[in-house]
Structure formats: C-alpha cells, structure tokens
C-alpha positions as a Markdown table, in Angstrom:
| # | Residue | x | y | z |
|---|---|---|---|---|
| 1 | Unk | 33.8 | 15.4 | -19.5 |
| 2 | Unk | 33.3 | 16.0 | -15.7 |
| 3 | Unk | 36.4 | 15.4 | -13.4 |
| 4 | Unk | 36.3 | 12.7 | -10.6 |
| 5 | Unk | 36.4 | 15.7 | -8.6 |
| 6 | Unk | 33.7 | 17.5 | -10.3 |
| 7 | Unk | 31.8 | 14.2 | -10.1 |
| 8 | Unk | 32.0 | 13.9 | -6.5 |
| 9 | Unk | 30.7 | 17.6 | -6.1 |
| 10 | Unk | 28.2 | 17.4 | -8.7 |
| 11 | Unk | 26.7 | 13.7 | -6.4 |
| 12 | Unk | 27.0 | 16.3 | -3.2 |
| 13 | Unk | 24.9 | 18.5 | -4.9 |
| 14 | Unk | 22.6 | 16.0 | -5.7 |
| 15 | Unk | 22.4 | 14.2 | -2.4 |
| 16 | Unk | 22.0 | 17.7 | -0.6 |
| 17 | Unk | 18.7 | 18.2 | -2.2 |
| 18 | Unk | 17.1 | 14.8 | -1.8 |
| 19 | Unk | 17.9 | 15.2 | 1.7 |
| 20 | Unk | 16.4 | 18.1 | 2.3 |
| 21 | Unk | 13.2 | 17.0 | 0.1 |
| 22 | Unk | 12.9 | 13.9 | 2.5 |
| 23 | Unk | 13.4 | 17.0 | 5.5 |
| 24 | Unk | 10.5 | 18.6 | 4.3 |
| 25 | Unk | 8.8 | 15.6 | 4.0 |
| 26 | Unk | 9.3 | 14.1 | 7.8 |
| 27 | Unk | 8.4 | 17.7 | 9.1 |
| 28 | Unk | 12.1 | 17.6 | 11.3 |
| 29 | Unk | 15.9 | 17.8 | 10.7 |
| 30 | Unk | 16.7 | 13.9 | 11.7 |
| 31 | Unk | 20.1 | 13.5 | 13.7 |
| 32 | Unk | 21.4 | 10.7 | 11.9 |
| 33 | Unk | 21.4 | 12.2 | 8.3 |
| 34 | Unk | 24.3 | 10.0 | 7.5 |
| 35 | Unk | 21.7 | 6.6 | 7.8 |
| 36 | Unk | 18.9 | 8.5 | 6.0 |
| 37 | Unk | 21.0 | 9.4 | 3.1 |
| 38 | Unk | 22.1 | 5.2 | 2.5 |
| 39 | Unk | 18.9 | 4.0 | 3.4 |
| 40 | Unk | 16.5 | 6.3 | 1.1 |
| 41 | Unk | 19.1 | 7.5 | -1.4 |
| 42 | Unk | 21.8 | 4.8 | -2.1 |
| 43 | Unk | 19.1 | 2.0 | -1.8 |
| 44 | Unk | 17.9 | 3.0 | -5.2 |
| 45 | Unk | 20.9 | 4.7 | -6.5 |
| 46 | Unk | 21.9 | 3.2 | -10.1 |
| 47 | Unk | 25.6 | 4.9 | -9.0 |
| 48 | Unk | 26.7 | 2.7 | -6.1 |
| 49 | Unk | 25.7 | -0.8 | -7.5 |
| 50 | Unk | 28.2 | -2.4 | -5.9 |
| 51 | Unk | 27.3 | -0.8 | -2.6 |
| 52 | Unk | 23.5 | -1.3 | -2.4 |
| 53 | Unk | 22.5 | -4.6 | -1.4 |
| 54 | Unk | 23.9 | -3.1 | 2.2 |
| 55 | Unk | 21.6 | -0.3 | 1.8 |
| 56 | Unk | 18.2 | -2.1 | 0.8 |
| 57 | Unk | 19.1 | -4.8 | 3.5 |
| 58 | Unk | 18.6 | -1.9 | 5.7 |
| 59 | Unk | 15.9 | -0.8 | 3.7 |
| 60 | Unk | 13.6 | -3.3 | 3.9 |
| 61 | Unk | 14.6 | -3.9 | 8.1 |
| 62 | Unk | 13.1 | -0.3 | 8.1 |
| 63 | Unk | 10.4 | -1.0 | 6.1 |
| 64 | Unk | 9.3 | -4.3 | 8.3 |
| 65 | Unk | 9.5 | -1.9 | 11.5 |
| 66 | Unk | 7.3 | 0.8 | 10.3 |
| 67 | Unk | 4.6 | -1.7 | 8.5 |
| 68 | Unk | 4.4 | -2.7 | 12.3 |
| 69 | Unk | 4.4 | 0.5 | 14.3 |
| 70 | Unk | 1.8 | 1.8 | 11.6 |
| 71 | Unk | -0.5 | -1.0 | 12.0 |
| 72 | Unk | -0.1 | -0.1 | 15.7 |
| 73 | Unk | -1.0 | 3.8 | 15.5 |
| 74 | Unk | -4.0 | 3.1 | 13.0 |
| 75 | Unk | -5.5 | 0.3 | 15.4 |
| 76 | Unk | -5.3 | 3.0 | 18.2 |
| 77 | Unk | -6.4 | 5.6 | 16.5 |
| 78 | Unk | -9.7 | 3.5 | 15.2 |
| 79 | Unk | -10.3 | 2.0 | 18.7 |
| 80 | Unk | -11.1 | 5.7 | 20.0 |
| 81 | Unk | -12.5 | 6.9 | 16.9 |
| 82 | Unk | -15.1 | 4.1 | 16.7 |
| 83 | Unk | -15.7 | 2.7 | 19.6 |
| 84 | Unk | -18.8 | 0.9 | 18.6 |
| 85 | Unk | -16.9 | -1.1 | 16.0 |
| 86 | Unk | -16.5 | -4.4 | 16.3 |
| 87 | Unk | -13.6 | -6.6 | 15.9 |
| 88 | Unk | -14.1 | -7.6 | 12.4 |
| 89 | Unk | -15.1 | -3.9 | 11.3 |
| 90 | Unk | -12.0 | -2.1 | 12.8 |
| 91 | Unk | -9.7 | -4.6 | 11.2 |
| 92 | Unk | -11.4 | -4.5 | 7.8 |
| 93 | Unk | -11.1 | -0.2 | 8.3 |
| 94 | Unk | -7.2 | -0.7 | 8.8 |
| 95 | Unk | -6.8 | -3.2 | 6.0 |
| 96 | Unk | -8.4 | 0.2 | 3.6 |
| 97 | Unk | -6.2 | 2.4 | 5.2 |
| 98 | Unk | -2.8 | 0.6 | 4.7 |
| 99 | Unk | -3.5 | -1.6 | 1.8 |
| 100 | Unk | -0.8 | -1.4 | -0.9 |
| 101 | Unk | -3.0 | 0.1 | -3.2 |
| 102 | Unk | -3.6 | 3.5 | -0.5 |
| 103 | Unk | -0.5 | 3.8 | 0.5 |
| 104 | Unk | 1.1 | 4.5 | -2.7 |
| 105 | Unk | -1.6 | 6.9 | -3.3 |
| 106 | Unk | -0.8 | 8.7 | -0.1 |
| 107 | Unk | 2.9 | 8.6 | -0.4 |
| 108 | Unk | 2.2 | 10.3 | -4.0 |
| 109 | Unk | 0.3 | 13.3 | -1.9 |
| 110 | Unk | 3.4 | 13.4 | 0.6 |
| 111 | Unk | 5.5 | 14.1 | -2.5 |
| 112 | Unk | 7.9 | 11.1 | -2.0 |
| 113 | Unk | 8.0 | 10.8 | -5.5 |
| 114 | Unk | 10.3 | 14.0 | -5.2 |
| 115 | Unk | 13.0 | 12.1 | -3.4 |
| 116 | Unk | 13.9 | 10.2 | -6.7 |
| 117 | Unk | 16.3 | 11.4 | -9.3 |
| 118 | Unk | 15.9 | 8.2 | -11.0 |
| 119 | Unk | 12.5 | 7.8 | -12.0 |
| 120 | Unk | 12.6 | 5.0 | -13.6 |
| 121 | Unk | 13.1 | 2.9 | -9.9 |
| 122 | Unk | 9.5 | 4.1 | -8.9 |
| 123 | Unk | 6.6 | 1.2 | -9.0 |
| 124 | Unk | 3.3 | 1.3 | -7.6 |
| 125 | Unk | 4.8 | -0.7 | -4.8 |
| 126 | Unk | 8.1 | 1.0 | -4.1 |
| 127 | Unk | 6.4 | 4.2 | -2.8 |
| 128 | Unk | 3.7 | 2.3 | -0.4 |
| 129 | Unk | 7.2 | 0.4 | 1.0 |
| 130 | Unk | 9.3 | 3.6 | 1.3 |
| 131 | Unk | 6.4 | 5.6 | 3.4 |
| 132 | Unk | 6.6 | 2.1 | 5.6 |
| 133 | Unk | 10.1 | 2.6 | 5.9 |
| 134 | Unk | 10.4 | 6.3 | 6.4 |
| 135 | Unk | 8.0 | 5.7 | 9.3 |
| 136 | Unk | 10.4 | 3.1 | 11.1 |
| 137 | Unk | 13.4 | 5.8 | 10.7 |
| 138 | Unk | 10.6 | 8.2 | 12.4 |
| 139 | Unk | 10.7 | 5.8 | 15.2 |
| 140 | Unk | 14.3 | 5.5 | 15.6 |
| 141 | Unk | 14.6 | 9.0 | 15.8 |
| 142 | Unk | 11.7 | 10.4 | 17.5 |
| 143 | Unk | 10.4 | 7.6 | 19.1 |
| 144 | Unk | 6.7 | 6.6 | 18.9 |
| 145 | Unk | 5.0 | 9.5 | 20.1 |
| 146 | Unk | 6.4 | 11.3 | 17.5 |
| 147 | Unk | 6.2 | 8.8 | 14.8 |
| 148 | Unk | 2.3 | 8.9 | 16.0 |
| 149 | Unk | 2.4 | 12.8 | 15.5 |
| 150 | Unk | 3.1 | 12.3 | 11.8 |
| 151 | Unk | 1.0 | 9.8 | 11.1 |
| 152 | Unk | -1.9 | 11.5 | 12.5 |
| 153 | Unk | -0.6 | 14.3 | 11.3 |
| 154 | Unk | 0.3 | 13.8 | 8.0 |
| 155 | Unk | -1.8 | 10.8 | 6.8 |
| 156 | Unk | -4.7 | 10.4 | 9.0 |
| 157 | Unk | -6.1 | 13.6 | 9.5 |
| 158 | Unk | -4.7 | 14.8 | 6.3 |
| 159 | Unk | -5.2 | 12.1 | 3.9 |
| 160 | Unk | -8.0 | 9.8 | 5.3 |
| 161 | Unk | -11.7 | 9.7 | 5.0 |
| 162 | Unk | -13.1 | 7.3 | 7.9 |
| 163 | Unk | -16.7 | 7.9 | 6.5 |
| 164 | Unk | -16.0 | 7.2 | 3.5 |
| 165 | Unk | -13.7 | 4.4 | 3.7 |
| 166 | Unk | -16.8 | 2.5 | 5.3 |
| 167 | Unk | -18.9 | 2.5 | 2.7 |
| 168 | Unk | -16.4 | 1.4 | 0.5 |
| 169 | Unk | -15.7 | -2.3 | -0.7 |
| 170 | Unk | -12.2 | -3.9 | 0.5 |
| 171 | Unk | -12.9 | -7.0 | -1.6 |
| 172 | Unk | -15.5 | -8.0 | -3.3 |
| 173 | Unk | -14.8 | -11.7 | -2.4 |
| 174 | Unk | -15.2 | -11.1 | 0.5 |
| 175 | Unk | -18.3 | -9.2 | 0.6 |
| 176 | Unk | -20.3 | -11.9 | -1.8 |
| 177 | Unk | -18.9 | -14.4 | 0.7 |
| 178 | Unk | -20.7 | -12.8 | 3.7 |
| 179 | Unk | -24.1 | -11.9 | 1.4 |
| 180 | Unk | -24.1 | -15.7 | 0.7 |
| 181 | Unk | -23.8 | -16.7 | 4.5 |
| 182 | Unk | -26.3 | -14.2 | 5.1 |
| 183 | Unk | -28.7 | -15.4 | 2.6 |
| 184 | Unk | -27.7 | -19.0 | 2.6 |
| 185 | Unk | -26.8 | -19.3 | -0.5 |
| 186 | Unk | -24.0 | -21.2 | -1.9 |
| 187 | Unk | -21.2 | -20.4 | -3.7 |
| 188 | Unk | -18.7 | -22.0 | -5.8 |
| 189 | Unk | -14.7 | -20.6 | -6.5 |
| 190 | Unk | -13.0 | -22.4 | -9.7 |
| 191 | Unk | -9.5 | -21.1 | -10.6 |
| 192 | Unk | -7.4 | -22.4 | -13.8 |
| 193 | Unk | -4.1 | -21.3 | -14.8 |
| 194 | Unk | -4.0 | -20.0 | -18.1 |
| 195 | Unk | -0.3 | -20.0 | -20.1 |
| 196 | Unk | -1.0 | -17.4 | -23.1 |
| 197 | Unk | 2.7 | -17.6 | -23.9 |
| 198 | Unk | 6.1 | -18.5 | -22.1 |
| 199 | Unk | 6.5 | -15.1 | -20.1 |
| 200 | Unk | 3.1 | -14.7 | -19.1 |
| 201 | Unk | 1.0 | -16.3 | -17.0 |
| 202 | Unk | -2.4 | -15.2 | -16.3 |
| 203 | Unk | -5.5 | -17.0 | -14.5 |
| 204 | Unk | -9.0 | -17.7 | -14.8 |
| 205 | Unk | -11.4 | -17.4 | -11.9 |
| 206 | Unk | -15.3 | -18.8 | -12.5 |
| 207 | Unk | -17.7 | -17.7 | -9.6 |
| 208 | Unk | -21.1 | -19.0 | -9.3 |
| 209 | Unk | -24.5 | -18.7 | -7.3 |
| 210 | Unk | -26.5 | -21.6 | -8.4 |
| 211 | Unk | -29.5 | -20.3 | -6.7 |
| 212 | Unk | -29.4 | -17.1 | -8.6 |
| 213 | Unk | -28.3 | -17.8 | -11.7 |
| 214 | Unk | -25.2 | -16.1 | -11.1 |
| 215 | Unk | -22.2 | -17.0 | -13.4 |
| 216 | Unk | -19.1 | -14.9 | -13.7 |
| 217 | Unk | -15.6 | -15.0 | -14.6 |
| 218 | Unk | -12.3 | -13.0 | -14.1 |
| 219 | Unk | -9.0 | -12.7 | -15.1 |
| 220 | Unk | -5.7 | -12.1 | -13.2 |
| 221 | Unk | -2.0 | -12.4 | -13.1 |
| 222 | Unk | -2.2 | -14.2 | -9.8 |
| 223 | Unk | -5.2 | -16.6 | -8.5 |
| 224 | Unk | -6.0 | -13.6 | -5.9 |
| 225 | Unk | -6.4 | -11.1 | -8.3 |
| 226 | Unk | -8.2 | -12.9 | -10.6 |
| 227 | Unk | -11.0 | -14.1 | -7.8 |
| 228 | Unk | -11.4 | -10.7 | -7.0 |
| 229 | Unk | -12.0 | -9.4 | -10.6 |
| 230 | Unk | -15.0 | -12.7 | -11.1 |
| 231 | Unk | -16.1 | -11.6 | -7.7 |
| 232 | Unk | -16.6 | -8.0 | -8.6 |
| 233 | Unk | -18.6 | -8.7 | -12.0 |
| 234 | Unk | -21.2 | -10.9 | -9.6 |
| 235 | Unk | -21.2 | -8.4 | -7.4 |
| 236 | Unk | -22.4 | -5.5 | -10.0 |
| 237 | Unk | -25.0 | -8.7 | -10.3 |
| 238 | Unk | -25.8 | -8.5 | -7.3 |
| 239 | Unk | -26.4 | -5.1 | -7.1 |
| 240 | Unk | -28.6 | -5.1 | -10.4 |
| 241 | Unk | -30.9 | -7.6 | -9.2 |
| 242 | Unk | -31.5 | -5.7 | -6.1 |
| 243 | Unk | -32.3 | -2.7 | -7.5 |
| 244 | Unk | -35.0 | -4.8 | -10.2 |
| 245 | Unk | -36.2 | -6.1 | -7.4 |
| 246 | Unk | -36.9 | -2.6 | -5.5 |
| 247 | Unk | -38.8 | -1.2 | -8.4 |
C-alpha cells in the first residue's frame, strides 16, 4: 500500500504530465499554472470530490468566455475571407464551424483527449466544452490577439475546410424549409412523444409535402433531433426525385 506521502508524490507526478500535455497543446508555458491545473485537471478529477464543484464553477465561467471570444474570431475571420457572403450565409458557415458536433471532432485532432487520466469522464460533449474553455484561459493570458493566433492557428487553418463546409448541409430542416419557400410548397412538422419505457423517452417527428407526395418520419431523443432525422429522409426524397427528373 502507497504512503500518504507516496500518494501525494505519485498525484505530482501525475499532475506534472497533464500539465505539460495541456502545454503542448496551447503552444506556450501559461503564467498562472496554478489556475490551469484546478480548472482542467481537478474539474474532472474523481480524487478531490469534495473540492470540485469550485473547480467546474470555474470551468464552465471559462467555458462561457471562450464560446464568445471564438464566435468573435470565426465571424472575423469569415467577414475577410468571404466578403461576398451575406448575412445569413456567414452565420450559417460559423454555426458548421463551432457546432458541438465539430468541435469535439477538432478537440480529438488537438489531442485533448490526452489531458485525461480518467477516461471514463470524456463525452462527445465534454471535449467540444473544454476546447471552449481552454480558449477563454488563452484570453486571460495572452489576450485576444493571441487567443486569435491559436485559433487561426491551430483550428482554422489547420482543421477547417471553408470549401467544403459550404457545400455541406447544417440541417436538413432547415434546408427543406427554404426549398419549400422557394418552390412554394407547403410543409407540415408533427411531433409526438413516445414513452417506450420509464427511463427513456424518445420522439416521433412526421414531415410532409402534400404537393409531392412526400411523407417521412424520424425518430429522436429530443423533438429537435428527431425533426432533423424526418427532415433528412425527405431530403434524400428530394434529392431522388430531382435526379428522376434530370434523366
């Protein structure tokens, strides 16, 4: 058995070489080590359970900071990179870029996965949350033209397609919204709560297009998701009737 002593060197040990993981990762030594150790390593530590709700408090004010000073430097950085976007177009680029779904992905790339000993605290969400709040301690520290550097540097330039991210679909709700307005048509969104048993609930989304003979239907654990999934199937619809049409 390990001595309290032993312990205590054997948690140095360990917090010495998440710290320099999330080194590597920011690209610069940060002055205030002390606050970068609680917020990215106690947060999720199973150790200190009775110190972390400090630490995640801390955590997610980070987190709230860098979701805004990232939404800032990617609406910059698509302003002069397309500027004959409108609006509507550049906001529906950034939603691509810094949708949940991305940022995990990219956070996987920047190796934040490393910076857990305890795997078994990483979700799909926790990663896309601690990128946003490793970016508001790049703030703090560096300030924004620095915390602009690394984005640009380490996401942007590094990690995102502009190209292609315009050809791809955000949602598909929205998209057979705006091909019904376009060819006014009408639409129709039903959504029913299913209860398959006591610990899950799941819902059922029916889309249809009268006009087309369009008639889908998804499934979701929340009414967004499962809107999307009916909106998606008419969608591929869509798409097939187009290209019958073509030949």
């Amino acid at each position: 058995m390990l001595s309290n002593t032993t312990f205590e060197n054997f948690e140095k040990d360990e917090d010495s070489i998440l710290i320099g993981r999330l080194i590597k990762i920011l690209g610069f030594c940060p002055k205030n080590t002390k606050f970068l150790k609680e917020v990215f390593i106690y947060s999720f530590s199973i150790k200190r359970k009775n110190l972390n709700q400090n630490y995640s408090v801390n955590f997610q004010r980070l987190e709230f900071l860098g979701d805004a000073v990232l939404n800032s430097i990617i609406s910059h950085f698509l302003c002069e990179k397309l500027p004959d976007k409108k609006e509507g177009e550049l906001t529906q680029i950034r939603s691509k870029i810094v949708c949940r779904r991305n940022l995990n992905e990219i956070s996987r790339k920047l190796t934040i996965t490393d910076i857990f000993f305890n795997k078994s605290v990483i979700s799909d969400n926790i990663l896309g949350n601690t990128l946003e709040a490793l970016i508001g301690f790049i703030y703090l520290e560096i300030g924004y033209q620095g915390c602009k550097d690394f984005v640009h540097q380490k996401i942007l330039h590094t990690y995102v397609n502009i190209a292609k991210l315009q050809n791809e679909i955000f949602s598909y709700k929205v998209w057979m919204i705006e091909w019904s307005q376009k060819n006014k048509l009408i639409i129709n969104f039903k959504t029913f709560r299913e209860i398959e048993n006591k610990n899950v609930i799941t819902y059922l989304s029916e889309f249809t297009v009268l006009e087309c003979g369009i008639k889908t239907e998804g499934r979701g654990t929340s009414k967004k998701k499962s809107e999307e999934m009916a909106a998606k199937a008419a969608y591929f619809l869509v798409q097939k009737k187009c290209r019958k049409n073509n030949t």
